[in-house]
N, C-alpha and C positions, 0 to 999 in steps of 0.2 A: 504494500500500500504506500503510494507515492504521499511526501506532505508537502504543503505549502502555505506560504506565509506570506499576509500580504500587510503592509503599511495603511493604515486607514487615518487621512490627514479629515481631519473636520470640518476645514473650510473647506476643501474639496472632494466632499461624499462621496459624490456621484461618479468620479474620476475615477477614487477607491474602488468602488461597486464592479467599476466596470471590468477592472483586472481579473474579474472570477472568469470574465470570456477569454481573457488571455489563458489564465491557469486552465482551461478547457480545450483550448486548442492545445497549447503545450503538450498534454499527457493525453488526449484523442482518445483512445480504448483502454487506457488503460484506469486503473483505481483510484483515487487519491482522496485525501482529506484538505480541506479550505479550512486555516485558521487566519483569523485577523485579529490585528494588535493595534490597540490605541494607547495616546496617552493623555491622562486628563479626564475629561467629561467621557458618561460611558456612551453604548455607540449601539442604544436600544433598536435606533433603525437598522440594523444592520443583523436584528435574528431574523433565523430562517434562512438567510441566505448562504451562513456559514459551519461546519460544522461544529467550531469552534470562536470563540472570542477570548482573548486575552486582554484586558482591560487593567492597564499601568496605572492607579489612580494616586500614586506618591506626588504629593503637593510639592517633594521640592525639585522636580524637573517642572522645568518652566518651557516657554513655550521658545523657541528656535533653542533650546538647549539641545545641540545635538550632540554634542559627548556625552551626557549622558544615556540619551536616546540609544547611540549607539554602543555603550556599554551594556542598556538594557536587552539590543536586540543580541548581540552577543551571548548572555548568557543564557539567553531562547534557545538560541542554534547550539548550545551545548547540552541542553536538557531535552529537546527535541528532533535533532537533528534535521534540520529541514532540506528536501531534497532540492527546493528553490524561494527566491524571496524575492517580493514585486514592489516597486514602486512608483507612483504617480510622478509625471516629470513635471510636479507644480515646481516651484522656489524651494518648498523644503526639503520636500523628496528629491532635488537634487543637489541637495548641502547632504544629505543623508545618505544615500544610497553610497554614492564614494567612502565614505567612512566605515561604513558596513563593511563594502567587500575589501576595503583594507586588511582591516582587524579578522577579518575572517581568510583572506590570502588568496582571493579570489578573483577571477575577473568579473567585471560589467559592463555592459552594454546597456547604452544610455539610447533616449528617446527610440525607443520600438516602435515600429509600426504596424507590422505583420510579422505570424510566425508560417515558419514552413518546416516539414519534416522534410532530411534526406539521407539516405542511405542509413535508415536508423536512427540517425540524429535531430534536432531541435535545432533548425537556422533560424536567427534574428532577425531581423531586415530594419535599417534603420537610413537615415538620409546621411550622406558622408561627401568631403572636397563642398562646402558652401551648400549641398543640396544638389548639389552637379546628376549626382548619381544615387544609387541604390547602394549600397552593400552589405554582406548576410554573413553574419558571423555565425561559424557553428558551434556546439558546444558538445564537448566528445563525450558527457556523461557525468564532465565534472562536478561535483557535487559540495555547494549549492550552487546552482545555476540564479545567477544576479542579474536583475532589469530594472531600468526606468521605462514606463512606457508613456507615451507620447500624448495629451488630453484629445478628448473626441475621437480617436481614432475609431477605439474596440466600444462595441456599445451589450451590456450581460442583458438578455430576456429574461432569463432565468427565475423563475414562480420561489416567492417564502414557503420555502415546505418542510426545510431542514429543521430538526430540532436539536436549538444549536445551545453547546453548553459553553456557560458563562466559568471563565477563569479567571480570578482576581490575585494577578500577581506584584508579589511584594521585589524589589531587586535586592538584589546583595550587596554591589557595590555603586555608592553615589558619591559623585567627586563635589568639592565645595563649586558654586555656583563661580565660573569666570566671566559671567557676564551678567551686566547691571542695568537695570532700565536706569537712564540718564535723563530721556525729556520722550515725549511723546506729539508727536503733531497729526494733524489731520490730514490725510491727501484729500484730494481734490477727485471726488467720485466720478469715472466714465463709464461708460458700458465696454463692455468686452464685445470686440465683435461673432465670440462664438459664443455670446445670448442671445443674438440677435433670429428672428426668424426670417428674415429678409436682407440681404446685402445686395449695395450698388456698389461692384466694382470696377475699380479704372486698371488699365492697362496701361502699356507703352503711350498706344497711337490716343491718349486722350489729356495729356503733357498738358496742353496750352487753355484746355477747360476743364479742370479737374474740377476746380472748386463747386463748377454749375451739378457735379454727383449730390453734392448737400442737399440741393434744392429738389432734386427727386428723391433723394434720401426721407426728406422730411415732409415730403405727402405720402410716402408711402409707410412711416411709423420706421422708418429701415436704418439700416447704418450703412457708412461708405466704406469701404475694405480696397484693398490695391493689390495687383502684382508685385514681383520684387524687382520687376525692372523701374514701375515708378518710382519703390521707395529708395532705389540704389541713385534715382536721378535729383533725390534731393524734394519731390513732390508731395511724397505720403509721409509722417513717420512711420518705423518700424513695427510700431501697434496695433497696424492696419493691414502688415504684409500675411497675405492668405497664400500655404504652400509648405512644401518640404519645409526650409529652411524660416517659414512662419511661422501659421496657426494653423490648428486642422480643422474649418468647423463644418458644421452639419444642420444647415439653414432648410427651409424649406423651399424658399427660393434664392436663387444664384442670377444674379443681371450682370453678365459678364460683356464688360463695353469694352472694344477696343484690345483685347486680350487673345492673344494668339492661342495660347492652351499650352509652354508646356509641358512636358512630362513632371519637370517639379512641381509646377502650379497646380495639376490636377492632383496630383497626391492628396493635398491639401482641401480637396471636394471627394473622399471616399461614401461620405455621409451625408450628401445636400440629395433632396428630394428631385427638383426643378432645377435645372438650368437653361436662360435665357442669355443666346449670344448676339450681339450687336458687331459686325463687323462687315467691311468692305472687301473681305476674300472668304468668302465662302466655303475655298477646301484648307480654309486654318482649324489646326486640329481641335480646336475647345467644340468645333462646329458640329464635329462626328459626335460628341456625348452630349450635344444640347438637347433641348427636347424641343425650343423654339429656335431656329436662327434669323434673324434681319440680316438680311444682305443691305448694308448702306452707311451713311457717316454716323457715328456715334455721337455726335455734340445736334443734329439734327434730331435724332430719336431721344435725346435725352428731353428739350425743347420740348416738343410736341407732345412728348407723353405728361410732360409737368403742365404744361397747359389743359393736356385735356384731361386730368386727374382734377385740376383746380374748377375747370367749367363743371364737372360731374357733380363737384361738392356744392357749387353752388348751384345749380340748377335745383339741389335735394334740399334746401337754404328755406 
């Protein structure tokens, strides 16, 4: 019976959750057990779905404490031996995960995307060289097998059915706290654009009107998102780049303007419902997996659709 152990960060549930469709691909036919490990507040949404919870509720790991974190997860993999261990590739899961397979003398492979089996084995596949490419690490059985995996990519179906038992673990060893809250500020709250159910985004060929995406952005409730050629030209920030070497989200619709399609960019759309291409060559690859393509200028269809969006609402006035 295979085990594993997954990181369940609480800002990011849902990300957690989703790594059980990894740990299922992973091990395909064969047996295993899902534990998952928190620290802090416990992690009641998460029975059923595991066969196991470990729930860290020592008050004096704090929160980015990741040495002790990683001392925690350490004495796991000594008392459980885990055959693999997953983590979310938020912020913290990737201050964490490296420290893990340090202390444990292991490799990782960070941001996953897909898994494949070959000749036996468990390949990785993950974006490498800027997003240029694919590349698939395999893993010859070494044990534990380490991952960050990538947000939105993997998405678990999987029904609450398990009856999952709660384990309340105490640690053995907790180092003095080396880090201090000093001051606390507020950021400045944006949307992410993998909340969004709707993205307008720019490509290359829409440089000189990007900013007019806003303006369709916001009769249609949507956000603006970009290729990484806009945001490498200085047009998008980086916040906004959808692809390999971006975001991966999973919108329901995709208004891809001016966007040639490629191979990185699509990675990056495994999970969007609709997509909707604007462009003036028609055998440009984004066009083969659109579900609508416009053959025409993109700063024209942006235009016309914000106008006649605006006339719809007021005519309903």
């Amino acid at each position: 019976m295979k085990k594993s152990l997954i990181y369940i960060e609480q800002n990011h549930f849902q990300n957690s959750m989703d790594l059980l469709e990894v740990v299922r691909q992973v091990y395909d036919a064969e047996e295993y057990e899902t534990y998952g490990v928190s620290f802090g507040a416990s992690c009641d949404e998460a029975e059923g779905l595991f066969d196991y919870l470990i729930e860290v509720p020592d008050q004096r790991i704090r929160s980015y404490d990741v040495i002790n974190m990683t001392n925690v997860l350490e004495e796991l993999q000594g008392f459980y031996h885990f055959d693999s261990i997953l983590f979310p590739a938020t912020q913290l899961g990737r201050m964490l995960a490296p420290r893990t397979a340090m202390r444990l003398h292991v490799g990782l492979v960070a941001d996953v995307t897909a898994i494949r089996h070959k000749n036996g084995f468990v390949e990785m596949v993950r974006p490498a060289f800027s997003g240029k490419i694919m590349a698939g690490i395999v893993n010859r059985n070494r044990v534990p097998l380490m991952m960050s995996v990538r947000q939105n990519v993997f998405s678990y179906q999987g029904a609450s059915q398990k009856q999952t038992e709660k384990i309340k673990y105490s640690p053995i060893r907790i180092e003095d706290r080396k880090i201090e809250l000093i001051e606390v500020r507020e950021k400045e709250k944006t949307r992410d654009i993998r909340e969004s159910e709707i993205l307008i985004s720019g490509g290359g060929g829409t440089g000189r009107y990007f900013p007019k995406l806003k303006h369709l952005a916001d009769e249609l409730n949507a956000q603006v998102s970009a290729s990484r050629k806009t945001v490498d030209s200085g047009t998008a920030p980086r916040s906004m780049q959808v692809g390999q070497s971006g975001k991966t989200v999973s919108t329901k619709l995709y208004m891809a303007l001016g966007i040639s399609g490629s191979l990185q960019h699509m990675e990056g759309l495994k999970n969007v419902e609709n997509i909707v291409s604007v462009n003036t060559n028609r055998d440009a690859p984004i066009c083969s997996r659109s579900d609508i393509v416009v053959e025409g200028d993109a700063e024209e269809f942006i235009e016309r659709l914000t106008d006649k969006i605006k006339w719809e609402k007021q005519s309903r006035e």
